[in-house]
C-alpha positions in Angstrom: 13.0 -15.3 11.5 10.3 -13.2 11.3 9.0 -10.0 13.2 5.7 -10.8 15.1 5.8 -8.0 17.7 7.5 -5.2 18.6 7.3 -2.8 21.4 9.4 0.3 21.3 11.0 2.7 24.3 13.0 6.1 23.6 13.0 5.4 20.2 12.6 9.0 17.8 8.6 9.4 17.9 7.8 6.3 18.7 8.6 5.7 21.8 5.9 3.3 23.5 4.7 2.0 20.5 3.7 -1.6 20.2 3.1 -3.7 17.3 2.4 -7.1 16.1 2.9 -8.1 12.4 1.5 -10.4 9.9 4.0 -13.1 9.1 3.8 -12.6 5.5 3.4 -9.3 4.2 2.4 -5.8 6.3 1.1 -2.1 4.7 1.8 0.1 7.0 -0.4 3.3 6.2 -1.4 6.8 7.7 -0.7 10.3 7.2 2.6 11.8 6.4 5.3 12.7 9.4 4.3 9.8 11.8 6.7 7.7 11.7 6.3 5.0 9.5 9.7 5.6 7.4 11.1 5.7 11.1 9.6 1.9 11.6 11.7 0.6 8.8 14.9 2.7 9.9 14.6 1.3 13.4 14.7 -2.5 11.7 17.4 -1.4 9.2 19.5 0.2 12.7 18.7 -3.4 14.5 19.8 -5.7 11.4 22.8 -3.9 9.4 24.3 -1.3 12.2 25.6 -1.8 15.8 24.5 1.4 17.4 21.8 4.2 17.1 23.0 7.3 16.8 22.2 10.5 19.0 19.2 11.9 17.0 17.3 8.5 17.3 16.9 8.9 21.5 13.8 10.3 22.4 15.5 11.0 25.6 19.3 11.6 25.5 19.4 10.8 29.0 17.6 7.7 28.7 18.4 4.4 26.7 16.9 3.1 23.8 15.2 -0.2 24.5 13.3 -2.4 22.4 11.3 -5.9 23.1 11.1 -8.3 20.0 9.1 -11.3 19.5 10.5 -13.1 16.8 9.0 -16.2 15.1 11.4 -19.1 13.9 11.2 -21.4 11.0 11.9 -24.8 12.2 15.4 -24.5 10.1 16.0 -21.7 12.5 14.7 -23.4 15.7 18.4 -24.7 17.0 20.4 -21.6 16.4 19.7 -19.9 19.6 20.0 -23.6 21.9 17.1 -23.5 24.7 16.0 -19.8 24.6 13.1 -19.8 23.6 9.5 -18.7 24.5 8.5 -21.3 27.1 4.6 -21.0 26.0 5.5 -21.0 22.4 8.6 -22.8 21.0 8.5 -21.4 17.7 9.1 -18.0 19.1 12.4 -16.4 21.1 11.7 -13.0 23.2 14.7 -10.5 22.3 15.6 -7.3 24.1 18.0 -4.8 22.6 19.2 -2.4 24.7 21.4 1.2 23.6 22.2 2.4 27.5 23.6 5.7 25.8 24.9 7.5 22.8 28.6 6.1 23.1 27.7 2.3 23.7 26.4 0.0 21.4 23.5 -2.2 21.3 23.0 -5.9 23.6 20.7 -8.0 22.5 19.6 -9.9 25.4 17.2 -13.0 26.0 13.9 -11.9 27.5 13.2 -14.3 30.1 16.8 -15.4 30.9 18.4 -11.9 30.2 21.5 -14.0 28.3 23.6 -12.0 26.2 22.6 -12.7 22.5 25.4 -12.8 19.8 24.7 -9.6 17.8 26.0 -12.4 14.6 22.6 -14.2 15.5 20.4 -11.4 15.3 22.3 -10.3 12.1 21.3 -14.1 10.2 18.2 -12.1 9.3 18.7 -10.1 5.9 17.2 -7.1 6.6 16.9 -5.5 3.3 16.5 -1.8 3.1 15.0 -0.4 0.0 13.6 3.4 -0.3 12.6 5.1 -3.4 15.1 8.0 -3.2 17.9 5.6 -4.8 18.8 6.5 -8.0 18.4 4.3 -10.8 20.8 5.9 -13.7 23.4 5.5 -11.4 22.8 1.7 -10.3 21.2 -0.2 -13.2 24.5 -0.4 -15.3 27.1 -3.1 -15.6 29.7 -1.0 -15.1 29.0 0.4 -11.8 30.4 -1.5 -9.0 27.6 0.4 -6.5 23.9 -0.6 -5.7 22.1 -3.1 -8.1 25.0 -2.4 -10.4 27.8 -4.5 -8.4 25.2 -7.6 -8.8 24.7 -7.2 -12.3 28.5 -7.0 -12.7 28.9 -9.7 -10.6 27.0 -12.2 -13.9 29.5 -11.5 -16.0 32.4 -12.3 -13.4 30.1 -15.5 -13.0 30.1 -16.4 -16.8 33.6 -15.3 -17.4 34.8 -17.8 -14.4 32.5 -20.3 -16.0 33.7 -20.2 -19.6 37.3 -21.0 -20.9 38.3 -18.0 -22.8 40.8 -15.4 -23.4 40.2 -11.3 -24.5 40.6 -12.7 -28.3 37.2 -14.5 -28.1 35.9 -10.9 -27.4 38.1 -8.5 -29.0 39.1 -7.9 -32.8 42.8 -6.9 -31.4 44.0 -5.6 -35.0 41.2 -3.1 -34.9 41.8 -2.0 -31.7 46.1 -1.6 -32.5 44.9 0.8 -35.3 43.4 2.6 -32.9 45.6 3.0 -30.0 48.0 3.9 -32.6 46.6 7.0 -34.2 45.0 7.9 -30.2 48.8 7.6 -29.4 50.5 9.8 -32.1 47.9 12.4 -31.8 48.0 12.3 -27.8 52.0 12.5 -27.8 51.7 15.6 -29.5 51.0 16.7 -26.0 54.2 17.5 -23.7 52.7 15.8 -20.6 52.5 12.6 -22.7 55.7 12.6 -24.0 57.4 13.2 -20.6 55.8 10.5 -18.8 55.3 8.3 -21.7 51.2 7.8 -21.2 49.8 6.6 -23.6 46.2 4.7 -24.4 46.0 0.8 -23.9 43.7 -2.1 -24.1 42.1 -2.6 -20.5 43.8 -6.0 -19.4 40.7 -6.9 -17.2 37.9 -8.3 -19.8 35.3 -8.0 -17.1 35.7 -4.1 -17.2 35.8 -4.3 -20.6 32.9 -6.1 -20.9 30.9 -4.3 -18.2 30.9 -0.8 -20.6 29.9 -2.9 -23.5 27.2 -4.8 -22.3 23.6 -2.5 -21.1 20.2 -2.9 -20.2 17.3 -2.2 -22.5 13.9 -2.3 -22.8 11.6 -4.5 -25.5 13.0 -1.9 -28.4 15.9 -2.0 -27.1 16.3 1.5 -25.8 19.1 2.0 -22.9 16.9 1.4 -19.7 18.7 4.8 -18.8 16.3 6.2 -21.4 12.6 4.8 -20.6 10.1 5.9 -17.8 11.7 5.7 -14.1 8.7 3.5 -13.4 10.6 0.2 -15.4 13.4 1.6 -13.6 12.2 1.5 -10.3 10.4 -2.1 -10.3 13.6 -3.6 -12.3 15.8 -2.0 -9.2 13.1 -3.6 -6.1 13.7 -7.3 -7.2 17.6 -7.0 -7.5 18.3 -5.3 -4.2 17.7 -9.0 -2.9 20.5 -10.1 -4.6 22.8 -7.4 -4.0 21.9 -8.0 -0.5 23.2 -11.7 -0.5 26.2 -10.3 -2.5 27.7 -7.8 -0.3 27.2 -10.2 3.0 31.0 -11.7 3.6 31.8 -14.6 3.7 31.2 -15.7 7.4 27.9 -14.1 7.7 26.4 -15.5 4.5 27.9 -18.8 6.1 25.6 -18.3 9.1 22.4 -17.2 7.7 22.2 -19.8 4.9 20.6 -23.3 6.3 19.3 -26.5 5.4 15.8 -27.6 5.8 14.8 -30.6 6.1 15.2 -31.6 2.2 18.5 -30.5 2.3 17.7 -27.0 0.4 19.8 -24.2 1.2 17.5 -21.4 2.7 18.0 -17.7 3.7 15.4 -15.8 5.8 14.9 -12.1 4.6 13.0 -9.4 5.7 12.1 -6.5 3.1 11.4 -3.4 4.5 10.2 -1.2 1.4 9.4 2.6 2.0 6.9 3.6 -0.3 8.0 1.5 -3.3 4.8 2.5 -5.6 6.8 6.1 -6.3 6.6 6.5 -10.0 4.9 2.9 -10.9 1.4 2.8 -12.8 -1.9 1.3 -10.6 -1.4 -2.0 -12.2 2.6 -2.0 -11.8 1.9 -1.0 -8.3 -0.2 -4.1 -7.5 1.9 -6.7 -9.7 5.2 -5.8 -7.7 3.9 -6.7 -4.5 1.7 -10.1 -5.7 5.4 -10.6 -7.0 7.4 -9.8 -3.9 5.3 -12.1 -2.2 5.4 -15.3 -4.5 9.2 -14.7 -4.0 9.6 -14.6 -0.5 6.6 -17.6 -0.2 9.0 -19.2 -2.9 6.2 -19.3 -5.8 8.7 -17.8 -8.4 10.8 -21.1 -9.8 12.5 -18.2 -11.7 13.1 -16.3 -9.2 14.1 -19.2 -7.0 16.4 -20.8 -10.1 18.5 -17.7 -10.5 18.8 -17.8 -6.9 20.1 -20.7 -7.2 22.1 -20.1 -10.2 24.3 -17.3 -8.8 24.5 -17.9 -5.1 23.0 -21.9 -4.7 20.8 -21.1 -2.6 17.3 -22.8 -3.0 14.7 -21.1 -1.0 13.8 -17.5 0.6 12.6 -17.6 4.1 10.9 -13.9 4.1 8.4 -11.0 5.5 7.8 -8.0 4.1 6.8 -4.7 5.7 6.1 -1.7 3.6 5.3 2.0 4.2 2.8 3.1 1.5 0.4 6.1 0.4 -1.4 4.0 -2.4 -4.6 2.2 -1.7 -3.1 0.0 -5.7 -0.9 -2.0 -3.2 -2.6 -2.9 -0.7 -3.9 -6.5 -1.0 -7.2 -7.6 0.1 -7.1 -8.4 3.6 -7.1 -5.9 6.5 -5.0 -8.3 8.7 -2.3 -7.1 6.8 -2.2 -3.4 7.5 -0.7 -1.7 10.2 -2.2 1.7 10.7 -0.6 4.8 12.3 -2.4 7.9 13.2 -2.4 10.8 15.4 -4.8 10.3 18.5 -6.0 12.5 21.5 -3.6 15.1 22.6 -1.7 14.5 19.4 -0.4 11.4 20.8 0.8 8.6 17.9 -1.7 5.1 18.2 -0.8 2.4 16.3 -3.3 -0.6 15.5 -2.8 -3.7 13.7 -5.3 -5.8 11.1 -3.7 -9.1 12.7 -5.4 -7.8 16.0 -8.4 -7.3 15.0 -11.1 -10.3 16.0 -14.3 -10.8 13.6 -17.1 -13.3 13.5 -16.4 -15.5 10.7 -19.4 -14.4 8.7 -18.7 -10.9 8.9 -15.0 -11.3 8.4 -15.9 -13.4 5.0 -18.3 -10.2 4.1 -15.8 -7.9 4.8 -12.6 -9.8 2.6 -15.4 -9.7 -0.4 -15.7 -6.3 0.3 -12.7 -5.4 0.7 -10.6 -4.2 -2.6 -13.5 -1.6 -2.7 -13.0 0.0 0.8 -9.5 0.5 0.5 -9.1 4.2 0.2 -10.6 4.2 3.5 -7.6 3.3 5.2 -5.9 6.7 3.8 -8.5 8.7 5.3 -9.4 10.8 8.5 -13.0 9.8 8.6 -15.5 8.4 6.3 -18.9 8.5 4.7 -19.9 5.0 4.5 -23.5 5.1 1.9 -24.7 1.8 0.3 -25.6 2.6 -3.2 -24.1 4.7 -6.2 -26.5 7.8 -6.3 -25.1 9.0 -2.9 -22.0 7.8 -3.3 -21.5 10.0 -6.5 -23.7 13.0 -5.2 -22.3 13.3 -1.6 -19.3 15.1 -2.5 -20.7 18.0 -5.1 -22.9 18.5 -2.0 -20.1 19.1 0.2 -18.7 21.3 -2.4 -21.9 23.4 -2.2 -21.4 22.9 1.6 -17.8 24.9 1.6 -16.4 21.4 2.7 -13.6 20.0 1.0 -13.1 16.3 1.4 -9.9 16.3 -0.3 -8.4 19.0 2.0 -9.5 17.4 5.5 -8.8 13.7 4.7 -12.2 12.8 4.1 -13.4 9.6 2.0 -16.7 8.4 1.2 -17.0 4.5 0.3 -19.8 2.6 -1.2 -20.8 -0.9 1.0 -23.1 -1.9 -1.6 -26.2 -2.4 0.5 -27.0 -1.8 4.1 -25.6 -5.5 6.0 -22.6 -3.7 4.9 -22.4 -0.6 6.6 -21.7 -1.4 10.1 -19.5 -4.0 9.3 -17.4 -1.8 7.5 -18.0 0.8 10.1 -17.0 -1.5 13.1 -13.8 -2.9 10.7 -12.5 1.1 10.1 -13.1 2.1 14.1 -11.1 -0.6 14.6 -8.2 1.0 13.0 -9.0 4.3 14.2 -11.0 6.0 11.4 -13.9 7.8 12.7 -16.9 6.5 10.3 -20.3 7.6 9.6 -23.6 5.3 8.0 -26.1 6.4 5.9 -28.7 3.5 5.6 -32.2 3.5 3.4 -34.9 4.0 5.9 -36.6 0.7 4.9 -33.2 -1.0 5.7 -33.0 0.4 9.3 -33.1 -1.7 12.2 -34.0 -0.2 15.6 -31.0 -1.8 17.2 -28.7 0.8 15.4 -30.1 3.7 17.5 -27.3 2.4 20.2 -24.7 3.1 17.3 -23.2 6.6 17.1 -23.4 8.2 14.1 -25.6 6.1 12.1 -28.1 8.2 9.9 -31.2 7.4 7.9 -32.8 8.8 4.7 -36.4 10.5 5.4 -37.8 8.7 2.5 -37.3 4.8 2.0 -34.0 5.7 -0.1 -31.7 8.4 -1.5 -34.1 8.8 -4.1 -37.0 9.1 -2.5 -35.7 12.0 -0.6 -34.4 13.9 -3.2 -37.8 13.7 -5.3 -39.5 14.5 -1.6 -37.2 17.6 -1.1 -37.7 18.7 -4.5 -41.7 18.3 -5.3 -42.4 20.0 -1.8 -40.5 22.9 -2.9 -41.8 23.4 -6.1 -38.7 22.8 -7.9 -40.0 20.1 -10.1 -38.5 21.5 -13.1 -35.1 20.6 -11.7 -36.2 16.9 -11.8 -36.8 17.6 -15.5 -33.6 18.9 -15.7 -32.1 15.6 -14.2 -34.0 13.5 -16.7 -33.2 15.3 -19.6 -29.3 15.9 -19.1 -29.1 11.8 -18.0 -31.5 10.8 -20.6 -31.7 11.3 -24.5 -35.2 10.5 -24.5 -35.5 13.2 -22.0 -39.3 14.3 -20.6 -40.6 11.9 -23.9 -39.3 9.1 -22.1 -42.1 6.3 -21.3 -42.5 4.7 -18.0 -44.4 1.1 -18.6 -47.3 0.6 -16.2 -45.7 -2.3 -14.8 -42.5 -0.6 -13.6 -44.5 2.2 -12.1 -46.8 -0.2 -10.1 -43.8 -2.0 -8.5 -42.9 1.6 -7.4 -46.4 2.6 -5.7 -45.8 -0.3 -3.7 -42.3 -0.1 -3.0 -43.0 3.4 -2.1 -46.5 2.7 -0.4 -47.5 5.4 -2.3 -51.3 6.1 -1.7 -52.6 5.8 -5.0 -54.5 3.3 -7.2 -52.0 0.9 -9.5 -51.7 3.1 -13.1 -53.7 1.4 -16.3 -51.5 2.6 -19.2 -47.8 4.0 -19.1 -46.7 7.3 -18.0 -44.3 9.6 -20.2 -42.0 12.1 -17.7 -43.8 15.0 -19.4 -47.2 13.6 -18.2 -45.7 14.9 -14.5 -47.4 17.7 -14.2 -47.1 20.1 -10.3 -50.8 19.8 -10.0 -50.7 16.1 -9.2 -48.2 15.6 -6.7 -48.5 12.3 -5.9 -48.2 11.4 -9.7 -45.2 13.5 -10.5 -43.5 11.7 -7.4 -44.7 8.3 -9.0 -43.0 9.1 -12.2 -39.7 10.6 -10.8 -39.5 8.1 -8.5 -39.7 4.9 -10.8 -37.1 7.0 -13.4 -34.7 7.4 -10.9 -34.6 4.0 -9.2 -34.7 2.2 -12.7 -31.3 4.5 -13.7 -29.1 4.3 -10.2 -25.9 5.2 -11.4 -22.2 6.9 -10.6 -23.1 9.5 -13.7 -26.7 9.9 -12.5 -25.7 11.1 -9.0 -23.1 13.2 -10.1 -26.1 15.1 -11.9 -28.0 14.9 -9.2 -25.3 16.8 -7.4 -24.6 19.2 -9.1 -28.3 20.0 -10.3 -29.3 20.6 -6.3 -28.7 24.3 -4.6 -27.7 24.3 -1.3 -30.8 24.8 -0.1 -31.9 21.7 -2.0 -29.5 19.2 -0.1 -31.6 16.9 2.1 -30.8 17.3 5.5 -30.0 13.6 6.4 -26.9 14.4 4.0 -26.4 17.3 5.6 -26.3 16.5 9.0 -23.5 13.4 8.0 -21.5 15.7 5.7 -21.1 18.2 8.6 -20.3 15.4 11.5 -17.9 14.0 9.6 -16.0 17.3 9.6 -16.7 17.7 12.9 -15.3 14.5 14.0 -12.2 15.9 12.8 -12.6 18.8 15.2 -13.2 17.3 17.6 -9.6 15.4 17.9 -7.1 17.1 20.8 
């Protein structure tokens, strides 16, 4: 079974919340304190308790009710008889109900209102993983406790499996001439004596076996010793398996079932809250492209020690995980679930696998996509096309007094203007309040009907900042530009051909240039020359580094006001919310 909606009633925050889920894999993102670790408690509450407790009613006086929509793999389809969605069979309509804090919960059938075995509900592994769990105190043999009770359950597995006795382990004549001097030192002690205690050889090989044996890394230093991060993504996998060991008997019994090829499946749902704590970027990105190849059984590793330990073939899964970290996320919006704060503070939730695009802009968007992730962390965003602005729009709101860090405020490059109001329309979608910034040769008249859309004065962001500059006087600060960017600095030559292209991208009204053009050769008495040669420069060298000199080269005063105007609006949005 899988989750494909929810809707929620009395529940902590988010009481009249509604949500639909991919069936694979959903990032649920926003800003801290919304209730997104409350999501994954609710499931946990649903799957692995039978009651909520008094702190989770919004309402004391009121009871907890929540509608599920669950989809079924066809293994699945016969385990609740006829109750089923009549429009869509693959799917059964579930309501639990909690009337008060001293009952427990009754899961129901929507349309029918039949009671619902709570065993049923329960065949789905809901597996619960947050990163306050404690590695050192799991990832040993010897504990019988969190990962540490599976990995001490493969030695009871070999031990079982192999014909031996404690003297294929043990050197006992060793071991007598040890308990023998432990023993005449310890019955030294009157305690001792009385009661006769004395040391002895552990009887039970697996315990004995359990301190011996340890985990370590490629050189073999105690995992206990290396970064948490190993710790942390050797610890994610394994709580699947602990999960399958701790289920008793007659449970495990019910949620394990045969497809049509006669594997043994088990559905699972992993609910993971913010599992990129303490992993690197790339760490954070290869645990979830793993977690999904297991639960859309692409590991034959995984799958084999499955198999090996529990004989159980194949993983029938979903994940849904909180996270802060654009690294996870994979590269398709339909995936994230999105959780902000709304007018008069109230929570909204939207969903990616709502969201309807034209298939042409939806393809344009997924190739856009691993570049506009941050996005989805944000407040509101800057949306620019190239990497002069992108770069140089922040130092200006620096010099503004506006900090984008502090107010939750991105700015993303769409690489060219068909971008933008894609990207624009995909964010709003989701909630994020978006500006555009589009080249004034790029702009179309039909985007006048689109709020907060701006245009450069010139043709481009460099056009305007060469503009700004010249009229005031301030040419030396182009130098300045050239010469920190440049190692040729002002001796740099400008080829006749590149400046011609510019006079016409630029209309510029003067005749094509017969010879090249060093930057020094701008001088402030020829205007329309200087802007020739600063122009061409700084659209030949468009570059992350170049605008971050731009940026910081410019006073305040210098700022164009197109970036201006969007750097200030996009606080304001923010301002604007109730």
């Amino acid at each position: 079974m899988r989750i494909k909606r929810i809707s929620i009633n009395n529940y902590r925050n988010l009481d009249g919340i509604c949500i639909n889920f991919h069936p694979i894999n959903n990032f649920i993102v926003g800003e801290n304190n919304l209730g997104k670790s409350n999501l994954l408690d609710l499931f946990n509450i649903l799957y692995n308790f039978n009651s909520f407790r008094e702190e989770d009613f919004a309402n004391i006086d009121e009871p907890i009710r929540i509608e599920m929509t669950l989809s079924l793999f066809e293994t699945e389809k016969g385990l609740f008889n006829d109750l089923f969605d009549p429009e869509e069979s693959d799917n059964i309509n579930i309501i639990a109900v909690q009337d008060t804090v001293d009952s427990i919960i009754i899961f129901k059938h929507l349309e029918t209102d039949t009671i619902i075995s709570n065993s049923l509900i329960k065949c789905v592994n809901y597996i619960n993983y947050n990163s306050l769990r404690l590695p050192n105190t799991e990832l040993n043999f010897d504990r019988n406790r969190g990962v540490g009770k599976f990995l001490g359950h493969l030695i009871s597995k070999y031990l079982d499996s192999q014909e031996t006795s404690d003297i294929d382990f043990i050197k006992t004549e060793e071991l007598d001439g040890l308990l023998d001097y432990i023993n005449r030192n310890l019955i030294k002690i009157k305690s001792f004596n009385d009661f006769s205690i004395h040391a002895n050889l552990d009887k039970d090989i697996k315990n004995l076996l359990s301190k011996v044996v340890v985990l370590a890394d490629s050189n073999n230093f105690d995992l206990k010793d290396v970064g948490s991060g190993i710790q942390f993504l050797s610890m994610i996998t394994l709580t699947i398996f602990e999960k399958i060991l701790n289920m008793n008997k007659t449970r495990l019994e019910k949620s394990v079932m045969q497809n049509e090829d006669g594997e043994n499946c088990i559905p699972i749902i992993l609910g993971l809250d913010e599992p990129e704590i303490h992993l690197h970027p790339h760490m954070q990105r290869s645990l979830i492209k793993n977690l999904i190849r297991i639960i859309e059984n692409k590991d034959s590793n995984f799958s084999d020690l499955l198999n090996t330990v529990f004989d159980i073939d194949n993983v029938m899964g979903q994940i849904i995980a909180t996270t802060h970290s654009p690294n996870i996320l994979t590269n398709d919006y339909k995936k994230i679930i999105r959780f902000y704060e709304g007018s008069g503070h109230k929570l909204n939730v939207k969903s990616g696998i709502d969201i309807r695009m034209e298939a042409e802009i939806e393809k344009h968007l997924l190739a856009q996509f691993a570049y506009i992730k941050e996005a989805f962390f944000a407040r509101s965003v800057i949306i620019v096309e190239g990497d002069s602005e992108f770069s140089s729009i922040p130092i200006f709101a620096e010099k503004l007094e506006i900090d984008f860090d502090y107010l939750g405020i991105s700015i993303i490059k769409a690489s060219g203007a068909n971008s933008v109001i894609p990207i624009k329309d995909l964010l709003e979608s989701f909630g994020i309040k978006s500006i555009g910034i589009i080249d004034q040769d790029k702009y179309k008249e039909s985007y006048r009907a689109i709020d907060n859309i701006y245009h450069t004065l010139g043709k481009d962001f460099e056009e305007d900042i060469v503009n700004t500059l010249i009229d005031k006087g301030k040419i030396e600060v182009l130098r300045e530009i050239v010469c920190e960017y440049d190692v040729m600095g002002s001796e740099r030559t400008l080829e006749e051909n590149a400046l011609n292209k510019r006079i016409k991208k630029y209309n510029l009204d003067i005749p094509d240039v017969m010879c090249p053009y060093k930057i020094a050769d701008a001088e402030i008495n020829d205007k329309d020359m200087a802007k020739l040669i600063y122009l061409t420069w700084l659209d030949i060298n468009k570059t992350i580094i170049l605008g971050r000199i731009i940026g910081y080269s410019l006073e305040k005063e210098d700022i164009p006001t197109v970036y201006i105007d969007a750097i200030k609006k996009a606080k304001e949005l923010l301002e604007n919310v109730e």
